[in-house]
N, C-alpha and C positions, 0 to 999 in steps of 0.2 A: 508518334514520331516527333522527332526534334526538329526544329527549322533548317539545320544542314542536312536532315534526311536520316540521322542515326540513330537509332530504335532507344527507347527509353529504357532503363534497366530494371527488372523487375524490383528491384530491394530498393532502389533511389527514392531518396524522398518525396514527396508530392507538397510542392508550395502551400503555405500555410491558407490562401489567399485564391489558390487554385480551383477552378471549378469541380473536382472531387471533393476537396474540403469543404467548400459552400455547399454541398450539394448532404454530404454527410449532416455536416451543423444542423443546416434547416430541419433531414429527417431527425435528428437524435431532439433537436427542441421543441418540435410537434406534441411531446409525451413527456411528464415529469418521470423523476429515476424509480419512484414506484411505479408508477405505470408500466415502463421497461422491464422491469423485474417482475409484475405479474403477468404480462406477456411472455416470457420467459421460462416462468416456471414449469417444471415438470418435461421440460425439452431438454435435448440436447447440446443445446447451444452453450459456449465457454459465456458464460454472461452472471456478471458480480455488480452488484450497486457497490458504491463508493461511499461507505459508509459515515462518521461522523464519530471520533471517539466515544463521547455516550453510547450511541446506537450498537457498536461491534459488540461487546459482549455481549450481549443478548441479542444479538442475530441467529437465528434455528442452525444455519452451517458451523458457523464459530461457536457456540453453545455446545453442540453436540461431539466438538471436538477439545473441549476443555483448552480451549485457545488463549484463556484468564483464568486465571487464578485471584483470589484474594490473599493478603499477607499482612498481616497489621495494621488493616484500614485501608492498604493503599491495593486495590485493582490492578491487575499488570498482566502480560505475557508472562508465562512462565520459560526458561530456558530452549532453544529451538539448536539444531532439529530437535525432536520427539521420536522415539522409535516406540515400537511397539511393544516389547520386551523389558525397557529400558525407562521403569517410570522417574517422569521428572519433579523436581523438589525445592521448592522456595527457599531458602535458608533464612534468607532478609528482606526485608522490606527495600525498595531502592532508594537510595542515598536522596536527603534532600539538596534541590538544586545547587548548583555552586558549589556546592561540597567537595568536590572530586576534580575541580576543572584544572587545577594547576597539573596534579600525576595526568589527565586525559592527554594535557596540551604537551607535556613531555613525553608521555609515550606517543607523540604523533613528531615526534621531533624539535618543537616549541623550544627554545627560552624563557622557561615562565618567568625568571625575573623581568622582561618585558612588559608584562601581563599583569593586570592588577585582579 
């Protein structure tokens, strides 16, 4: 309950700061995210580590689902969704950096003459 008496909403936030949230913290940092993750496994629980670009590609879930592709050296997500029916296909490698950012900033609505 709230200090005027009026019931807390279940979807409302919970202060960052809040004794839920401390309470969370300390459990979640008791265990490194391996440690979570082989507690985890083989259960039902919705529970993913938070992986590390390096690490995702060769993670056994993401692996198994051809979640990378390789494409002329460069490692990448291949086009999403993915249906099943409906195989998907690299054409290119992705643009190196910079390359692209004046059309990006104009289909987002930009002035790229602003823009260097």
């Amino acid at each position: 309950m709230k200090a005027d008496g009026r019931r807390r909403s279940p979807t409302a936030p919970t202060r960052p700061n809040g004794p839920p949230c401390a309470r969370f913290t300390e459990r979640f940092r008791s265990r490194t995210r391996d440690e979570w993750s082989a507690a985890f496994d083989g259960t039902d629980g919705c529970v993913a580590p938070l992986l590390t670009p390096g690490e995702a590609p060769s993670h056994p879930h993401l692996a198994d689902r051809a979640t990378f592709a390789e494409l002329g050296g460069v490692l990448q997500p291949p086009t999403a969704p993915r249906f099943s029916r409906t195989p998907t296909l690299l054409t290119r490698p992705p643009a190196a950096a910079g390359t692209e950012t004046r059309e990006a900033l104009r289909d987002r609505g930009s002035r790229t003459s602003t823009h260097s």
